[in-house]
N, C-alpha and C positions, 0 to 999 in steps of 0.2 A: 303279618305282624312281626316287627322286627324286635327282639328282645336283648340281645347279645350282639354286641361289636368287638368285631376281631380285625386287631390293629398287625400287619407289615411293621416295621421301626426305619430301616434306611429307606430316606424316597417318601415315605410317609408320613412318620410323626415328624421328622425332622430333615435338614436338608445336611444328613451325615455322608451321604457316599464319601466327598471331596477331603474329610474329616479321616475316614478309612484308610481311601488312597495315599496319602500323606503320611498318615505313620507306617502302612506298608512299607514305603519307601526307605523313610528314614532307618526304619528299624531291620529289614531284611537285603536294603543293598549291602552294610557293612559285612556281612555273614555270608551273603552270595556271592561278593567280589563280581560283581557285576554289575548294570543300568537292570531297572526290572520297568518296563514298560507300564502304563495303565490299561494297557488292553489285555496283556498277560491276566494282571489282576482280578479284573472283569470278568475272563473267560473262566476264571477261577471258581466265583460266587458262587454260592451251594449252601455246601457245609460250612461249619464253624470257621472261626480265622485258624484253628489247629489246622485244618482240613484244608484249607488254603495254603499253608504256610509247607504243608506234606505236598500239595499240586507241585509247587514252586522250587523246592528244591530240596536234595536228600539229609544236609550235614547240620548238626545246628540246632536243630528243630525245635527245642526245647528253651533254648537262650532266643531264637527270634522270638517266640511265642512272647517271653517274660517281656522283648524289651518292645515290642508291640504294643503290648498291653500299655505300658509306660508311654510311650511315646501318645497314644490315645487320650490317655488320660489329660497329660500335658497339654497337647494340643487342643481340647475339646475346646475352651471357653474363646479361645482365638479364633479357631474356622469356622464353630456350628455352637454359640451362648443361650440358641433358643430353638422351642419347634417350630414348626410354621405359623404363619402366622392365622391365628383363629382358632387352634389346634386345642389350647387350654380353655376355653371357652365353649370349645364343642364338649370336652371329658366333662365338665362340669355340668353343662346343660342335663347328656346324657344319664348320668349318676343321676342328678334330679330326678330325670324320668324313670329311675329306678331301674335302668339295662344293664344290664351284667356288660362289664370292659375288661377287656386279653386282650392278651397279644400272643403272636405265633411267629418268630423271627429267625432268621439263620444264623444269629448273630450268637457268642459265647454269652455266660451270663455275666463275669466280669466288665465287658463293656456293655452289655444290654442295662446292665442295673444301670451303673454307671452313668449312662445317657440320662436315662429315667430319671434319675437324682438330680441332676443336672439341671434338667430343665423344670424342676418340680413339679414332676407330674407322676411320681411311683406312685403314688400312695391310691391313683384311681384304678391301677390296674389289679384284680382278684387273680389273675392267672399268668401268669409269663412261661412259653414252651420256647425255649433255646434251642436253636442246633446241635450238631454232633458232627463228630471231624470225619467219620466214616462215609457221610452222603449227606444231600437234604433232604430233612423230611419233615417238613411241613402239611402234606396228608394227616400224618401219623399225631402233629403237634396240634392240630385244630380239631381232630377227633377227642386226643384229650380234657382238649378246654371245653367241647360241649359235654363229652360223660362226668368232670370235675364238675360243671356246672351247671348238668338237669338238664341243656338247654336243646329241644329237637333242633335238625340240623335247617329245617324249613324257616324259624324264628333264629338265625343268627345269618350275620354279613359279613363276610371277609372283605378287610379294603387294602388294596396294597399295591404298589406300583409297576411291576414287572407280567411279563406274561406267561412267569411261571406260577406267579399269585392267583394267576386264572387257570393254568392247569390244575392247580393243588386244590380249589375249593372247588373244578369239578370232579375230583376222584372223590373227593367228600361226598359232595351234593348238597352243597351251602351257596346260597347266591352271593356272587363277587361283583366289589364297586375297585372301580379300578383308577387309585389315586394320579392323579397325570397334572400337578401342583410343582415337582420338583423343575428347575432350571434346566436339567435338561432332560426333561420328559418328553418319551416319542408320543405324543396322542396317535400318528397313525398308526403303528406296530401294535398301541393296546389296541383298538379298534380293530382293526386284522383279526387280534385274539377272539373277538368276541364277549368280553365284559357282560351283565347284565345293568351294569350302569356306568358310566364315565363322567367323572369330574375332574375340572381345570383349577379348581381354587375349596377350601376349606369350605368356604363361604356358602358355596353351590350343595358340596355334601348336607351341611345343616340345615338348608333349607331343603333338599330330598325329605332329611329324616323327620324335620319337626312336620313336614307333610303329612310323610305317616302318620304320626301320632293324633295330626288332628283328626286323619280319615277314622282312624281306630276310634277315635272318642266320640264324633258321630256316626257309626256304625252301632256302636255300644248305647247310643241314647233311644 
């Protein structure tokens, strides 16, 4: 019985990576007097954009940070205006059905809200756990979201597109659906990982879940 959905944010709700790398760019090549690669950036991923921004180079750190955040903002409604598509449609379903919605993201909160607002979908989520610049921890962020909200770890789903998404909810022991929807999602690399579910499209997700729901409702008759 699934009760609690716990949302990934890049790759996930929305097709932000591209959104990222872009103000990466903009905002920390002036500062690094350098080209900064997308694969740098990538290898980056973890912690916070602070935490990235400390991977990437020593001087500065404080002014890329500010003009990051700026360039993000700017940029958002150009590269990434919307989540996926079916994304608002699912939060709403779910809410109906009455399941507790989080999220557990690497991302700072400055741009996490941000997004959220964006695409007007803050208002569904009860819990949002942001990064930190010192490591990921994501473990640590979805342990949260079930003791904030009651919820045992058997009755909640991690979904999210990486295959660190699936080591993090197995140090939990939360079952993970492993979102594989984004442009350029590896479906084989998740599948390697091992996922307890894989999905190609929003679509596919919702109708997993309203499954559930029906088995739950004849089970209960």
């Amino acid at each position: 019985m699934i009760t609690c959905l716990i949302f990934d944010l890049d790759g996930t709700i929305g097709n932000t990576e591209p959104l990222c790398l872009e103000a990466f760019h903009q905002a920390l090549e002036p500062w690094a007097g350098r080209k900064i690669s997308d694969q740098e950036i990538m290898d980056a991923f973890g912690p916070s954009e602070e935490g990235i921004i400390r991977t990437l180079f020593q001087d500065h750190r404080e002014e890329a940070l500010h003009d990051y955040i700026q360039c993000y903002k700017e940029m958002h409604d150009a590269i990434c205006p919307a989540p996926f598509e079916g994304m608002r449609e699912l939060l709403s379903w779910a809410r109906n059905q009455g399941m507790h919605i989080a999220m557990v993201t690497g991302k700072s909160k400055p741009t996490s809200d941000y997004t959220l607002h964006q695409f007007g979908i803050a208002s569904y989520f009860e819990v949002v756990e942001n990064g930190i610049a010192e490591k990921e921890i994501k473990p640590q962020g979805i342990r949260s979201v079930l003791e904030q909200l009651g919820v045992p770890a058997e009755e909640a789903l991690y979904i999210g597109d990486k295959p660190g998404d699936i080591q993090a909810a197995r140090e939990v022991g939360i079952p993970i659906a492993s979102a594989c929807w984004a442009p350029d999602g590896d479906e084989q690399e998740l599948r390697e990982a091992q996922p307890d579910q894989l999905f190609t499209s929003v679509a596919q997700l919702m109708d997993y879940l309203q499954k559930q729901v029906y088995n739950r409702t004849l089970a209960a008759e």
